[in-house]
NUTI-19914 format. One record per residue: x, y, z of N, C-alpha, C in turn; residue in one letter. Coordinates in pm, whole numbers, plus 50000, padded with zeros to 5 digits. Layout:
<pts>
+-------+-------+-------+-------+-------+-------+-------+-------+-------+------+
|   n_u |   n_v |   n_w |  ca_u |  ca_v |  ca_w |   c_u |   c_v |   c_w | tivo |
+-------+-------+-------+-------+-------+-------+-------+-------+-------+------+
|     X |     Y |     Z |     X |     Y |     Z |     X |     Y |     Z |    a |
...
+-------+-------+-------+-------+-------+-------+-------+-------+-------+------+
</pts>
This chain:
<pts>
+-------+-------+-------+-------+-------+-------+-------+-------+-------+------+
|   n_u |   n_v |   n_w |  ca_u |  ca_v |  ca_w |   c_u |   c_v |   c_w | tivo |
+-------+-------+-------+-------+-------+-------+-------+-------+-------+------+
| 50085 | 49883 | 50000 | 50000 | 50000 | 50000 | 50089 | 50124 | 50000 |    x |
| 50072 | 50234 | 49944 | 50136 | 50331 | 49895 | 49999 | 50466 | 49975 |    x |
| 50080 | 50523 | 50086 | 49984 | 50674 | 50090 | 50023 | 50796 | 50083 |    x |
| 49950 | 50868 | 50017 | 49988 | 51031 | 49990 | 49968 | 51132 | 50073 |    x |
| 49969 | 51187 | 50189 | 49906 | 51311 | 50249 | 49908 | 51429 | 50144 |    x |
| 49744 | 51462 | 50108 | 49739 | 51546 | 49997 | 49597 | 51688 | 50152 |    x |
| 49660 | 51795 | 50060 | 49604 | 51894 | 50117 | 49483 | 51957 | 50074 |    x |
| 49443 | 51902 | 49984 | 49337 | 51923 | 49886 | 49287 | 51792 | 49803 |    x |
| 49151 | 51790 | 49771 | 49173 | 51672 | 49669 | 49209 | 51682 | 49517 |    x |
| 49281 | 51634 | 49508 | 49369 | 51602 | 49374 | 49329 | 51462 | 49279 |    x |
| 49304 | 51465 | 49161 | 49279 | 51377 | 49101 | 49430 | 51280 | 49052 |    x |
| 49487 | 51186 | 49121 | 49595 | 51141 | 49039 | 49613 | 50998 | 49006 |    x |
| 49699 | 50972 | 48980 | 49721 | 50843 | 48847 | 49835 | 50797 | 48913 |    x |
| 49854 | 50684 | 48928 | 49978 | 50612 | 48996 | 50007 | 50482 | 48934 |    x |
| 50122 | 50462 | 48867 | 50148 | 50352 | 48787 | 50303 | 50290 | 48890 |    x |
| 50291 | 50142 | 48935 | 50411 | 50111 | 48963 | 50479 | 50029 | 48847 |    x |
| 50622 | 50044 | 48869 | 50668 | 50011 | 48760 | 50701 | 50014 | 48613 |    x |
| 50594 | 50154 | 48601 | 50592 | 50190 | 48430 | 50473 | 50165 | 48357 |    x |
| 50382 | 50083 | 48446 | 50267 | 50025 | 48375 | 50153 | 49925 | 48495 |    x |
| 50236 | 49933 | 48621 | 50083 | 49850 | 48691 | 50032 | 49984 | 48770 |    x |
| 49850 | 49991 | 48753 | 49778 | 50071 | 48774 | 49786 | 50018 | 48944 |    x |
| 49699 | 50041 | 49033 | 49682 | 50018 | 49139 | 49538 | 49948 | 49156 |    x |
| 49517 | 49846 | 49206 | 49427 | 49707 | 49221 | 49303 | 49805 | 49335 |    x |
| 49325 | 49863 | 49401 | 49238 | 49967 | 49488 | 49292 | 50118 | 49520 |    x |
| 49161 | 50189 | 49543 | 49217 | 50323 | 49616 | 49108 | 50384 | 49678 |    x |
| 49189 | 50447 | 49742 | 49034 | 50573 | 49789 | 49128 | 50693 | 49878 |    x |
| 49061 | 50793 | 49821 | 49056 | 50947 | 49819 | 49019 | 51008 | 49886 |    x |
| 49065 | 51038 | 49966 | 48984 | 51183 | 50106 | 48903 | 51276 | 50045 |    x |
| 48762 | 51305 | 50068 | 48690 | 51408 | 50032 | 48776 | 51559 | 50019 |    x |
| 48815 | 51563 | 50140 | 48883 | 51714 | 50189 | 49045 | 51664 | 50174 |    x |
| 49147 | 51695 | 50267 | 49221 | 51658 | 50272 | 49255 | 51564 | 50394 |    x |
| 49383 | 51465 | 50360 | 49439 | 51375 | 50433 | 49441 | 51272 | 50356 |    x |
| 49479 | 51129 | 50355 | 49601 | 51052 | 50309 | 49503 | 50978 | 50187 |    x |
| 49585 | 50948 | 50079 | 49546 | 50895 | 49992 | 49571 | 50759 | 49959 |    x |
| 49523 | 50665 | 49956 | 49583 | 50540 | 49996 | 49567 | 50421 | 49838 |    x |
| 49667 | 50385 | 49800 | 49660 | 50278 | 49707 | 49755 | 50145 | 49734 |    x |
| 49646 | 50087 | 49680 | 49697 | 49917 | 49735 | 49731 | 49867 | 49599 |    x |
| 49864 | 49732 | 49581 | 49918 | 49717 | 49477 | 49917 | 49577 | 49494 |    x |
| 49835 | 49460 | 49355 | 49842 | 49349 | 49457 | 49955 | 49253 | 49377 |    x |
| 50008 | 49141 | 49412 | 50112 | 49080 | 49332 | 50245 | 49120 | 49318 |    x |
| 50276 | 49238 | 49410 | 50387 | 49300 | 49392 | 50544 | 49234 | 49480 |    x |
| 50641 | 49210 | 49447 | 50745 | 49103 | 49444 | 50826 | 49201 | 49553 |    x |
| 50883 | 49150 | 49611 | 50933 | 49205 | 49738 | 51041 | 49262 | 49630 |    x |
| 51128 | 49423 | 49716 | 51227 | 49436 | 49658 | 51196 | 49641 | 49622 |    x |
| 51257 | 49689 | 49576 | 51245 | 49782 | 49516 | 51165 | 49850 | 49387 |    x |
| 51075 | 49975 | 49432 | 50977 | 49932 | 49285 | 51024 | 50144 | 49234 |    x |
| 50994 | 50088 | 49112 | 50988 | 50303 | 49055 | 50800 | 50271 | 49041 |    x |
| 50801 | 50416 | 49140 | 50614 | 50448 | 49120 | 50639 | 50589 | 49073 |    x |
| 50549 | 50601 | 48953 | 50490 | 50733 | 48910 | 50390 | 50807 | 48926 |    x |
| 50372 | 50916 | 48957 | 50280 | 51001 | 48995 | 50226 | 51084 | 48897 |    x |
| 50103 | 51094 | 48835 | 50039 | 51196 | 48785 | 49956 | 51288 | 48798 |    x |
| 49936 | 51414 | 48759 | 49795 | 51486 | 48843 | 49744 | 51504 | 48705 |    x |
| 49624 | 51565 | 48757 | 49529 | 51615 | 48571 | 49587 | 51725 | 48548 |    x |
| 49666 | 51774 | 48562 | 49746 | 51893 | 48516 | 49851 | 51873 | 48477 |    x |
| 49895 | 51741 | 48464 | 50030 | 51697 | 48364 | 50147 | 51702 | 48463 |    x |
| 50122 | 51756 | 48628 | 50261 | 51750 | 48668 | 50282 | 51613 | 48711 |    x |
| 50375 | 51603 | 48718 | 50439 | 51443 | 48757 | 50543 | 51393 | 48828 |    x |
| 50581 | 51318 | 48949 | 50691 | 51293 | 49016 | 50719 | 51128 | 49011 |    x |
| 50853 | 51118 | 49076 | 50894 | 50960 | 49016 | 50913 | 50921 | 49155 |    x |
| 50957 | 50817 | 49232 | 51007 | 50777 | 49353 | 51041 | 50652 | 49332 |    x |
| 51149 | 50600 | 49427 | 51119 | 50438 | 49486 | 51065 | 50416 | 49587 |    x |
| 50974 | 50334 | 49597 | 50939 | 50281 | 49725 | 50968 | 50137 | 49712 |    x |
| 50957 | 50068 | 49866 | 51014 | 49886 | 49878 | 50848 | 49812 | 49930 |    x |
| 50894 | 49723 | 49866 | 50805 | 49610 | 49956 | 50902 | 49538 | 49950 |    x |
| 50796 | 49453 | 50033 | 50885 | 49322 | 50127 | 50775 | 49294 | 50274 |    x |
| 50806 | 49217 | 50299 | 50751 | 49112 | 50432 | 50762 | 49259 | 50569 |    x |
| 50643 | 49279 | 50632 | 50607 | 49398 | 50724 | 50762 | 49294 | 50844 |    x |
| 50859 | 49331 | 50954 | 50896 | 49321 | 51029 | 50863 | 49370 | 51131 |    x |
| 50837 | 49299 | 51274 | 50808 | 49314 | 51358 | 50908 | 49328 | 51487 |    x |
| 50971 | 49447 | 51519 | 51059 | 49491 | 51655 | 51014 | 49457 | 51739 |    x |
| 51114 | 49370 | 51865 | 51050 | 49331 | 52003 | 51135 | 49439 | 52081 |    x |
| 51032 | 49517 | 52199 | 51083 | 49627 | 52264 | 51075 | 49590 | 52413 |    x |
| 51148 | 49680 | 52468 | 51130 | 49639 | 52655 | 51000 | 49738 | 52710 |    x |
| 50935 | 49696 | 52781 | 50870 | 49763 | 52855 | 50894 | 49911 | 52912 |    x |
| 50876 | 50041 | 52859 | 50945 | 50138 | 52876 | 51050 | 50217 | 52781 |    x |
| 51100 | 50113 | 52745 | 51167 | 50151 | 52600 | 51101 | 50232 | 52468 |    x |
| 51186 | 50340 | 52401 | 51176 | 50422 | 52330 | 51196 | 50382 | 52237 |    x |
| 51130 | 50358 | 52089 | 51172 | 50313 | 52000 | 51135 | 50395 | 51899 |    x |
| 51232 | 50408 | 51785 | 51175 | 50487 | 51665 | 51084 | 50414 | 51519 |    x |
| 50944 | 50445 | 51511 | 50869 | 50317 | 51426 | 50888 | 50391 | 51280 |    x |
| 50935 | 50388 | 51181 | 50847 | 50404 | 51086 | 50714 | 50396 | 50984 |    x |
| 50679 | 50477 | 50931 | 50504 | 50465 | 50904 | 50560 | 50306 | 50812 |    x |
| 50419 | 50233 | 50871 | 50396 | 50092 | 50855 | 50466 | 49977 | 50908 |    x |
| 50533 | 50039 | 50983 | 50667 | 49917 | 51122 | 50590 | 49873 | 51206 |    x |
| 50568 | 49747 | 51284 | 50534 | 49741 | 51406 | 50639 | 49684 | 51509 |    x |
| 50629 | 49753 | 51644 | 50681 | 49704 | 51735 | 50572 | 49609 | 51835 |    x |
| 50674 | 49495 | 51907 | 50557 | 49422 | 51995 | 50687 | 49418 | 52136 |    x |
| 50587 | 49451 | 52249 | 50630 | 49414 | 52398 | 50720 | 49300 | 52383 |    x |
| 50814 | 49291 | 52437 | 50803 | 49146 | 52497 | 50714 | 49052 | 52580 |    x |
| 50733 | 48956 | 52515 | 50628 | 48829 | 52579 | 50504 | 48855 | 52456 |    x |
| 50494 | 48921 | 52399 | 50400 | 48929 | 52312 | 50234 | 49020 | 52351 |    x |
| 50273 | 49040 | 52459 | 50109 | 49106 | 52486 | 50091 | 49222 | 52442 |    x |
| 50112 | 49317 | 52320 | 50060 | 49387 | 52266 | 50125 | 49445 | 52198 |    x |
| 50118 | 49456 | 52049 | 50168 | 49508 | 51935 | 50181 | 49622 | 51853 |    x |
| 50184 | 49726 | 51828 | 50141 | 49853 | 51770 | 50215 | 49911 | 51706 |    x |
| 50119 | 49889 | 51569 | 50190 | 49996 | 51389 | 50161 | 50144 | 51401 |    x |
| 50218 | 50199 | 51337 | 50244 | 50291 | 51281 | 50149 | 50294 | 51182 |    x |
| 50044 | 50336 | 51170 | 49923 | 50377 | 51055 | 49937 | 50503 | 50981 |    x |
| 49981 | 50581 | 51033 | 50057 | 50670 | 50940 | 49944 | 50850 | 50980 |    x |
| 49994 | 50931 | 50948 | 49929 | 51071 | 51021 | 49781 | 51091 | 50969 |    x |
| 49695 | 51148 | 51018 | 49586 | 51178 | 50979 | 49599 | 51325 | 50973 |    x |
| 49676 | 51414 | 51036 | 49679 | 51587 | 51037 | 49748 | 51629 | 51091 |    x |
| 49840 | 51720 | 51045 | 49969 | 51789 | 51089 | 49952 | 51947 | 51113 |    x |
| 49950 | 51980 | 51213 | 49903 | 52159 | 51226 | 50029 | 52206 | 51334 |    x |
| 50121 | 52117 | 51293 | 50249 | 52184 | 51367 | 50350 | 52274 | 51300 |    x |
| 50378 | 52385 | 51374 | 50496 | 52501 | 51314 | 50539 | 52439 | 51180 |    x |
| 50520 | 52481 | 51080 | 50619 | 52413 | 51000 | 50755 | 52511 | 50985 |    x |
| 50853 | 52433 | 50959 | 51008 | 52436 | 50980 | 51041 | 52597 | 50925 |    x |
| 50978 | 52635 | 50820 | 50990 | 52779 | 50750 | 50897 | 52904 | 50760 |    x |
| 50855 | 52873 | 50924 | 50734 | 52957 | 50924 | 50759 | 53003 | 51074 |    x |
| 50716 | 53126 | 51123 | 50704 | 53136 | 51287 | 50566 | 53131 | 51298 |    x |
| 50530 | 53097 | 51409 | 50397 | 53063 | 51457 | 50394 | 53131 | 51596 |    x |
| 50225 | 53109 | 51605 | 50205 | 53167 | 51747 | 50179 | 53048 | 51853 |    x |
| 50174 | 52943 | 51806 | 50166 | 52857 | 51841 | 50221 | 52711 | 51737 |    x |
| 50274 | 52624 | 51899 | 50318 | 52506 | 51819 | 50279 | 52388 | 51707 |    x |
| 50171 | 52352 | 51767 | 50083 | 52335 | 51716 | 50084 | 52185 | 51706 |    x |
| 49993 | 52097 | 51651 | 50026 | 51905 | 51719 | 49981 | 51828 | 51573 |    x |
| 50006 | 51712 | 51564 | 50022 | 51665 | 51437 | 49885 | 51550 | 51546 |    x |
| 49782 | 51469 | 51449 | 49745 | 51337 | 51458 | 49773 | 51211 | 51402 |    x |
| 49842 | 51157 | 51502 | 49874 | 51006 | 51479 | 49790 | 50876 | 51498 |    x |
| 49758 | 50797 | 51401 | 49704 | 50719 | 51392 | 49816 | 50581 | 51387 |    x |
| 49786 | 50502 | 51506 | 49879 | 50346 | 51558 | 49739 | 50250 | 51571 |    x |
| 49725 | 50135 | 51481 | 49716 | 50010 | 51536 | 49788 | 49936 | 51634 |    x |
| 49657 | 49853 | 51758 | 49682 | 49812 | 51828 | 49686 | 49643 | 51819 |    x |
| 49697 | 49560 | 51886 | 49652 | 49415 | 51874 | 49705 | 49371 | 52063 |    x |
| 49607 | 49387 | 52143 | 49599 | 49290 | 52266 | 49629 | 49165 | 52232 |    x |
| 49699 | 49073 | 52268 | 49704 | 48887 | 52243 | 49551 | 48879 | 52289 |    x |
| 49538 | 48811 | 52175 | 49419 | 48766 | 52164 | 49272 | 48827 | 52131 |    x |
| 49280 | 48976 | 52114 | 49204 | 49047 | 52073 | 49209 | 49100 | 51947 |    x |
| 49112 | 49152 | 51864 | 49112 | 49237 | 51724 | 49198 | 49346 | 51774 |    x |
| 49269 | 49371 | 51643 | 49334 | 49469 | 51628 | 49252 | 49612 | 51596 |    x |
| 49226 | 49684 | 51699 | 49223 | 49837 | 51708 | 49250 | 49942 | 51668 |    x |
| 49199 | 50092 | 51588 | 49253 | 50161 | 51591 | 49264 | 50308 | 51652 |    x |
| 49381 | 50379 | 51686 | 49327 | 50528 | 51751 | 49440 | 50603 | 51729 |    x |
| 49405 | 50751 | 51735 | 49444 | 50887 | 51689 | 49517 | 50944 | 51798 |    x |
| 49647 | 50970 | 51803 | 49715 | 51045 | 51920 | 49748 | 51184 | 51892 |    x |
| 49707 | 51241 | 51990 | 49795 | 51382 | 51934 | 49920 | 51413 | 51996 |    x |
| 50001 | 51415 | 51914 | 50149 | 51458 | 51947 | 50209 | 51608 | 51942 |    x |
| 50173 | 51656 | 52002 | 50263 | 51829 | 52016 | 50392 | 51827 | 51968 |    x |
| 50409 | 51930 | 51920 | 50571 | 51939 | 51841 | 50650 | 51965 | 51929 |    x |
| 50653 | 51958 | 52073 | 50717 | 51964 | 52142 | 50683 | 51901 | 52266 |    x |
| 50620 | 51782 | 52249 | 50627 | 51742 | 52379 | 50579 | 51555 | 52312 |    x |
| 50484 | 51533 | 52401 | 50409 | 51340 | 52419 | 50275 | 51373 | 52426 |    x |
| 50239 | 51245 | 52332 | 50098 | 51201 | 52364 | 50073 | 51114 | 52401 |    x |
| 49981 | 51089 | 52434 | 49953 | 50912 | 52510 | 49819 | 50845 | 52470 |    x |
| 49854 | 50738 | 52518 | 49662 | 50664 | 52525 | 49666 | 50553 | 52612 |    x |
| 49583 | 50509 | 52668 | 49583 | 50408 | 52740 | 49534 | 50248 | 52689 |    x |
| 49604 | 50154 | 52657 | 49530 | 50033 | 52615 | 49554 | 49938 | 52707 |    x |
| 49423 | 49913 | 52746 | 49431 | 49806 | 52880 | 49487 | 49862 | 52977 |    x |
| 49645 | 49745 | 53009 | 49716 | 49767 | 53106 | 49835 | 49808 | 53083 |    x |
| 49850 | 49892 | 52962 | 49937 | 49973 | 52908 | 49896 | 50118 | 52837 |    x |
| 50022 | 50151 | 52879 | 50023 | 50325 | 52858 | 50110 | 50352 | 52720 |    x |
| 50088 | 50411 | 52574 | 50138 | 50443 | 52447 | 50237 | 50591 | 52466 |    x |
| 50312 | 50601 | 52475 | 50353 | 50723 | 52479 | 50397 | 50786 | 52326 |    x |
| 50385 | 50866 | 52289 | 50436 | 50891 | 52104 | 50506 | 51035 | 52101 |    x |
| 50615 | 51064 | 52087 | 50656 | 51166 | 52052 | 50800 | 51196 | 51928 |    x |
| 50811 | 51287 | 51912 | 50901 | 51318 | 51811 | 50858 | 51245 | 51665 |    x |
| 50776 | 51309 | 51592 | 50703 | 51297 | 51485 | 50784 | 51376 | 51354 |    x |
| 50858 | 51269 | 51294 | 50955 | 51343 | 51161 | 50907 | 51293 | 51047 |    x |
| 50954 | 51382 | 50946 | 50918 | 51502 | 50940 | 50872 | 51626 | 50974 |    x |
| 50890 | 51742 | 51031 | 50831 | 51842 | 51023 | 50765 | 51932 | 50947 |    x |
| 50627 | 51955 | 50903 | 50558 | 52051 | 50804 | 50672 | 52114 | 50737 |    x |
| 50624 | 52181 | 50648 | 50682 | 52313 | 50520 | 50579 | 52346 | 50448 |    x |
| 50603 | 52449 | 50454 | 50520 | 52518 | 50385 | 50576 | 52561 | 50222 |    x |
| 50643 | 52460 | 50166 | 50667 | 52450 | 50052 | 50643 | 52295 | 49974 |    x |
| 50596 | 52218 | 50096 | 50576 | 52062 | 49984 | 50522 | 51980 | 50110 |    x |
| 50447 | 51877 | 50056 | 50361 | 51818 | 50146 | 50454 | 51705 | 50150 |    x |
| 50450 | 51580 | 50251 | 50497 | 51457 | 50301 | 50444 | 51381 | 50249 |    x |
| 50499 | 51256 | 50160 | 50449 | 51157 | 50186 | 50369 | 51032 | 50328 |    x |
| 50321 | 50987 | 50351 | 50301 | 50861 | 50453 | 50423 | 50800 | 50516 |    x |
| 50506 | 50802 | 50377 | 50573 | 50662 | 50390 | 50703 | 50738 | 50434 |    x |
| 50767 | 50896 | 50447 | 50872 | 50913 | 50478 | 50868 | 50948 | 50640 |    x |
| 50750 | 50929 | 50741 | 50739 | 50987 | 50862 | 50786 | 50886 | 50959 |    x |
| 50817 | 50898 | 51097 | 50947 | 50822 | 51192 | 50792 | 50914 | 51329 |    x |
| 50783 | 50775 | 51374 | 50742 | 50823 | 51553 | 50804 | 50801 | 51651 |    x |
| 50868 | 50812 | 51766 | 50890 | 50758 | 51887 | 50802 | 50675 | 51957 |    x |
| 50781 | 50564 | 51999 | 50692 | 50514 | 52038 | 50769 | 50408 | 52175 |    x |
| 50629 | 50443 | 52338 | 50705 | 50362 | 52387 | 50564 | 50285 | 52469 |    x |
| 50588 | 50182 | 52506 | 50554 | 50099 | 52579 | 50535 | 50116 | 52712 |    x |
| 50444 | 50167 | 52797 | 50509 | 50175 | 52908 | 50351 | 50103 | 53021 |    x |
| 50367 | 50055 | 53098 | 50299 | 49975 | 53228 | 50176 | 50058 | 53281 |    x |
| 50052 | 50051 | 53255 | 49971 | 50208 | 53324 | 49982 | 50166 | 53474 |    x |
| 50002 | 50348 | 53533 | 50023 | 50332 | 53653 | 49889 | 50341 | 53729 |    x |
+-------+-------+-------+-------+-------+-------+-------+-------+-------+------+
</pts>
């Protein structure tokens, strides 16, 4: 799956490889992430093309390959990238990186009057329960949290930072994410 954080809706065209269209998609009314799924695709390195109805166009690589799963300590800080999951040790609870739903933090070329907090969206999975999902807000300068069960999510340091000259992909953003015991 391939997603775009678009700020507007945009009509575009995505070919991997030179010629495979994308097997699904769907489009945010307003803005936020644009998501296409690619099916049959061979682990490894792929060139995806981008088109808009206005003829502009960008190139990238992106990888597939088999999702890996990080085992972390209880308390431990780990850095996820969008679509990584880390799991506790012992296995009791797992949580991806789903990638941002809204970024209204300072961006890097701008002063603000405020900092302002990005929304993060992490899948959960309890052993033995459906996998969950929920929205954290992370301040550009500080932690967010949530509580699942008998654990506490802590999330901070959300990279990329905004610009106000080009939007982020999904796939280039990094969270801090930690594990920690609710007290």
């Amino acid at each position: 799956m391939v997603s775009i954080l678009l700020d507007r809706p945009v009509d575009l065209t995505l070919l991997l490889d030179g010629s495979m269209p994308p097997s699904e998609s769907s489009m945010p009314a307003e803005s936020g992430p644009a998501r296409y799924t690619f099916e049959g695709v061979a682990a490894g390195d792929h060139s995806l093309r981008m088109f808009d109805s206005v003829g502009n166009s960008q190139s990238r690589t992106v990888r597939a390959g088999p999702l890996t799963v990080r085992q972390v300590s209880a308390g431990e800080t780990a850095s996820v990238k969008f679509g990584e999951t880390i799991r506790l040790e012992g296995g009791a609870l797992e949580v991806r990186f789903a990638g941002v739903e809204g970024d209204s933090r300072c961006p890097t070329d701008a002063i603000c009057v405020r900092a302002g907090e990005a929304q993060v969206r992490v899948s959960t999975r309890v052993r033995g329960l459906a996998e969950t999902s929920l929205v954290v807000d992370v301040p550009l300068d500080g932690e967010g949290s949530a509580q699942i069960g008998e654990y506490r999510l802590v999330l901070s340091d959300l990279e990329p930072r905004p610009s106000t000259t080009r939007n982020h992909s999904q796939e280039v953003y990094s969270v801090a994410i930690a594990i920690q015991p609710a007290q």
